[in-house]
C-alpha positions as CSV (number, residue, x, y, z in Angstrom):
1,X,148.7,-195.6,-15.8
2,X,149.4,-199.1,-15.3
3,X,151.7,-200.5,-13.2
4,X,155.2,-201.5,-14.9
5,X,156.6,-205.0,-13.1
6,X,160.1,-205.8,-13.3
7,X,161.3,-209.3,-12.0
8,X,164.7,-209.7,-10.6
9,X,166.7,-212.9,-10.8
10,X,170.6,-213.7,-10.4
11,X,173.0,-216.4,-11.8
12,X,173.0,-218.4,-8.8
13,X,172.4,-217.3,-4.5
14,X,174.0,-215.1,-2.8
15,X,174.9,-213.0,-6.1
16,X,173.6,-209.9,-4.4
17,X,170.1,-209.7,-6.0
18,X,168.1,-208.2,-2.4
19,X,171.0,-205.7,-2.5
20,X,170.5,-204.8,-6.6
21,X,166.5,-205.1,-5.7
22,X,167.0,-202.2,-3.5
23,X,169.4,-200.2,-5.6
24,X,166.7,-200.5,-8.4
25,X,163.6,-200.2,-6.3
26,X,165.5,-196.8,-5.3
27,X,166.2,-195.7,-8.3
28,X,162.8,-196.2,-9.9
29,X,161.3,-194.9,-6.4
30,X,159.1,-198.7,-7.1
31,X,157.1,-201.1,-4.8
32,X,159.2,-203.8,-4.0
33,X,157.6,-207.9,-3.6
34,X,159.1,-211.3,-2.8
35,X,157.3,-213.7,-3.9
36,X,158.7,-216.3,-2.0
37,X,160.7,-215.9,0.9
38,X,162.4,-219.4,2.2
39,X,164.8,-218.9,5.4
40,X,163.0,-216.4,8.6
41,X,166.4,-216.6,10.4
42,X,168.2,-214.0,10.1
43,X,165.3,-211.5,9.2
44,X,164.0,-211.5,5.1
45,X,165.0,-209.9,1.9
46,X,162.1,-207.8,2.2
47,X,163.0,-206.3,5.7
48,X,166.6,-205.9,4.0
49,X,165.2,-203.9,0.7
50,X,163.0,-201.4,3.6
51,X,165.8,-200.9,5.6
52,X,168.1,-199.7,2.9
53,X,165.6,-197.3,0.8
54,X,165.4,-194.0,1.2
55,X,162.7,-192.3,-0.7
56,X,158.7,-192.2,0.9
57,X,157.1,-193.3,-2.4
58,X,158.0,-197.1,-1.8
59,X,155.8,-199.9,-0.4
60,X,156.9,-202.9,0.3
61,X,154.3,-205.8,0.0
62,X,153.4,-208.8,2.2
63,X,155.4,-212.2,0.3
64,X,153.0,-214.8,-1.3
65,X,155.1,-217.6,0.6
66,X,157.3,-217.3,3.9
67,X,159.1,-220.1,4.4
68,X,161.1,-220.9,7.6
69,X,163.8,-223.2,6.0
70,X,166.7,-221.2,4.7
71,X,166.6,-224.0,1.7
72,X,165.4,-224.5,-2.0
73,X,161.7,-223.4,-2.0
74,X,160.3,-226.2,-3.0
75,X,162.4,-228.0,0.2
76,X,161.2,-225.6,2.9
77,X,157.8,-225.8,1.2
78,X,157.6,-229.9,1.9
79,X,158.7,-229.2,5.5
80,X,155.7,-226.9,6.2
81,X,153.5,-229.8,4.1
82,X,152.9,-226.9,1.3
83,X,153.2,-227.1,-2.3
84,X,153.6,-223.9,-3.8
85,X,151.5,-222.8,-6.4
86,X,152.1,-220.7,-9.4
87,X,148.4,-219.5,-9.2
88,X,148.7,-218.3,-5.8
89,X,151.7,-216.4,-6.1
90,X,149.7,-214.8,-9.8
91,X,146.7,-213.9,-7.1
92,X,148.9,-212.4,-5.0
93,X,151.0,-210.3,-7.0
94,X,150.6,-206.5,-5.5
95,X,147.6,-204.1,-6.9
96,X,149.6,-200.6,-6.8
97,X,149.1,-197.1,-8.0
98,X,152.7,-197.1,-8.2
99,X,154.2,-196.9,-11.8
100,X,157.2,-199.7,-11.0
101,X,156.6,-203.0,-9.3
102,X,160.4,-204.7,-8.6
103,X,159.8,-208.3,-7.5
104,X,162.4,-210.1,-6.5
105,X,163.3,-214.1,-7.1
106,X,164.6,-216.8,-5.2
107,X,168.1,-218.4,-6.0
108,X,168.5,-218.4,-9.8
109,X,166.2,-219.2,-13.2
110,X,166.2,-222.9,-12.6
111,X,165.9,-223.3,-8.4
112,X,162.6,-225.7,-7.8
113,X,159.3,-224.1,-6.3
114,X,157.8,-228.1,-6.5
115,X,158.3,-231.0,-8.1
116,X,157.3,-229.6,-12.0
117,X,158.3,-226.2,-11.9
118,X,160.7,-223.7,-11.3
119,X,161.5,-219.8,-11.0
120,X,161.7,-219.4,-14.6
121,X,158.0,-220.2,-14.7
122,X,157.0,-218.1,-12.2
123,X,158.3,-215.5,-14.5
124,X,156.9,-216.5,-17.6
125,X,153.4,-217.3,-15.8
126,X,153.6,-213.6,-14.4
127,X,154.8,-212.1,-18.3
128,X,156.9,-209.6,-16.5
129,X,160.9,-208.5,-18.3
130,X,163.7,-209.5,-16.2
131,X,166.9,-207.9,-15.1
132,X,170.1,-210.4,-14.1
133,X,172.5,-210.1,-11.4
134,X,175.8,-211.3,-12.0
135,X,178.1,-211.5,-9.7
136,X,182.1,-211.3,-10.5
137,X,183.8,-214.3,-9.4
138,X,185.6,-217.1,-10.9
139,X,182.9,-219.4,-12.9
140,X,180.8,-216.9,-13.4
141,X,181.1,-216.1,-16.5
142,X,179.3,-219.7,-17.2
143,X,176.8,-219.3,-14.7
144,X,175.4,-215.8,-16.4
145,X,175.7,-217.6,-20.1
146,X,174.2,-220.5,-18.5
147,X,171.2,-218.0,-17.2
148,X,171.0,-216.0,-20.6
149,X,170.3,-219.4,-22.6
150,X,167.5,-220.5,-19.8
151,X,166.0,-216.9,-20.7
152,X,166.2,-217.4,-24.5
153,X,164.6,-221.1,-24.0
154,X,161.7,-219.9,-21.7
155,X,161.5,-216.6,-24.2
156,X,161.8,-214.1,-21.5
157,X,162.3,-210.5,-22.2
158,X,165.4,-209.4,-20.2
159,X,165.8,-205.5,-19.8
160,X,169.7,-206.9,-19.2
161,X,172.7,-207.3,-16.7
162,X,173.5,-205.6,-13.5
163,X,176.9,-207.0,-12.0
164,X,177.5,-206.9,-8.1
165,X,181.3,-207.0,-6.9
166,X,184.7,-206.8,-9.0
167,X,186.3,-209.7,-9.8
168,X,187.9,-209.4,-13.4
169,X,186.9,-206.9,-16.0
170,X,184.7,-209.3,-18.2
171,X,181.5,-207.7,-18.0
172,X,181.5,-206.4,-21.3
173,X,182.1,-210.2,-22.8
174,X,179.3,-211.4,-21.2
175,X,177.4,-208.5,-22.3
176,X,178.4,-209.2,-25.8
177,X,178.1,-213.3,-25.6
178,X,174.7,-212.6,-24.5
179,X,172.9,-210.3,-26.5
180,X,171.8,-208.7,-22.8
181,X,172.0,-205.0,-22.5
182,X,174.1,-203.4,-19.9
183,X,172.7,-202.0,-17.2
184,X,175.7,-201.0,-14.6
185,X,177.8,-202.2,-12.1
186,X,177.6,-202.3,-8.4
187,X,181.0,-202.2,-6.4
188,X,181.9,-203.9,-3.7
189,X,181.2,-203.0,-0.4
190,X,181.9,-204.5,3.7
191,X,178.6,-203.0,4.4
192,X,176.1,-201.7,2.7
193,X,173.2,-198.7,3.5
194,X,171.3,-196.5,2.9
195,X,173.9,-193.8,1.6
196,X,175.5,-196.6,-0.8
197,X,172.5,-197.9,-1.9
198,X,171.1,-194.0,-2.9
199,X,174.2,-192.9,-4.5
200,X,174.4,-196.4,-6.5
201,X,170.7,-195.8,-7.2
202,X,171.7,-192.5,-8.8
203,X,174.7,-193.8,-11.3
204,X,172.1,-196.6,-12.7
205,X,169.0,-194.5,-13.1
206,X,169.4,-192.9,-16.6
207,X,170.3,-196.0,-18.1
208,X,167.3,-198.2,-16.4
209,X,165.0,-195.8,-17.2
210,X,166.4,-195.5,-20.9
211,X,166.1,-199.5,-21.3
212,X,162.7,-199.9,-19.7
């Protein structure tokens, strides 16, 4: 059976798309990737993701790219004298005999891997569907129908919307403005786990499973 990929990207950084990676990677019992990981600091989004799951049918792959600059790839990339290159990160997408593949992005649709292209071409090079983080603040309603027209104009097939965090109740609207399926929605938490990330993992599962 082949291997189902599903890309996740966010309206913007620090939207909470390593902690909806996990919840999804959990849920789906996946292999998790990073493609690109810019920032060694404070530990990656990969080391994140394996801390939190909880079942023993995950793997979590080996990024394409680590970067040490916590920056805009395509920054961190010209401080280590790379150019990243869609055709490396296509040879080094994961062979698994797992059914799910969750990759996770960097920043949002449009954030720079070099001079000429951007995440949303990773994704479209890769022909994998996309799920969007959304994160409830003030302004983002505009940032997620910004990111729902940059899917429409790169014709990406979006499985639909996870929100992270409570702001106001306008989920639905965005939902509806969009034409995106919803997905669920994450409350907020001081500190996430393992525990939290396994019972979020449970509410969303039906309804993942039932889009993808």
């Amino acid at each position: 059976m082949a291997t189902k990929p599903i890309f996740i990207t966010g309206i913007g950084t620090g939207v909470g798309k390593s902690l909806v990676s996990a919840i999804i990677t959990e849920a789906l019992q996946a292999d998790y990737w990073k493609p690109i990981q810019a920032g060694l600091d404070d530990g990656t989004d990969a080391t994140t993701v394996q801390q939190y799951i909880s079942n023993s049918n995950t793997t979590v792959h080996q990024e394409a790219y680590q970067l040490k600059m916590p920056a805009s790839p395509h920054i961190a990339a010209a401080a280590e004298n790379i150019v990243l290159e869609i055709n490396t990160i296509q040879k080094a997408m994961p062979v698994t005999n797992n059914l799910f593949l969750v990759m996770e992005g960097a920043g949002g649709l449009m954030v720079p891997i070099n001079q000429h292209q951007f995440i949303a071409d990773v994704i479209k090079a890769l022909n994998v569907p996309v799920i969007l983080v959304s994160r409830n603040y003030l302004g983002s309603i505009n940032h997620s129908l910004l990111t729902a027209m940059v899917c429409k104009q790169y014709n990406l097939p979006v499985i639909g919307w996870v929100f992270n965090d409570h702001y106001l109740h306008y989920e639905q609207e965005i939902v509806n403005w969009s034409g995106f399926p919803y997905i669920g929605s994450i409350p907020f938490t001081e500190q996430p786990n393992r525990q939290f990330v396994q019972e979020q993992a449970t509410k969303i599962k039906e309804r993942l499973i039932e889009l993808l």
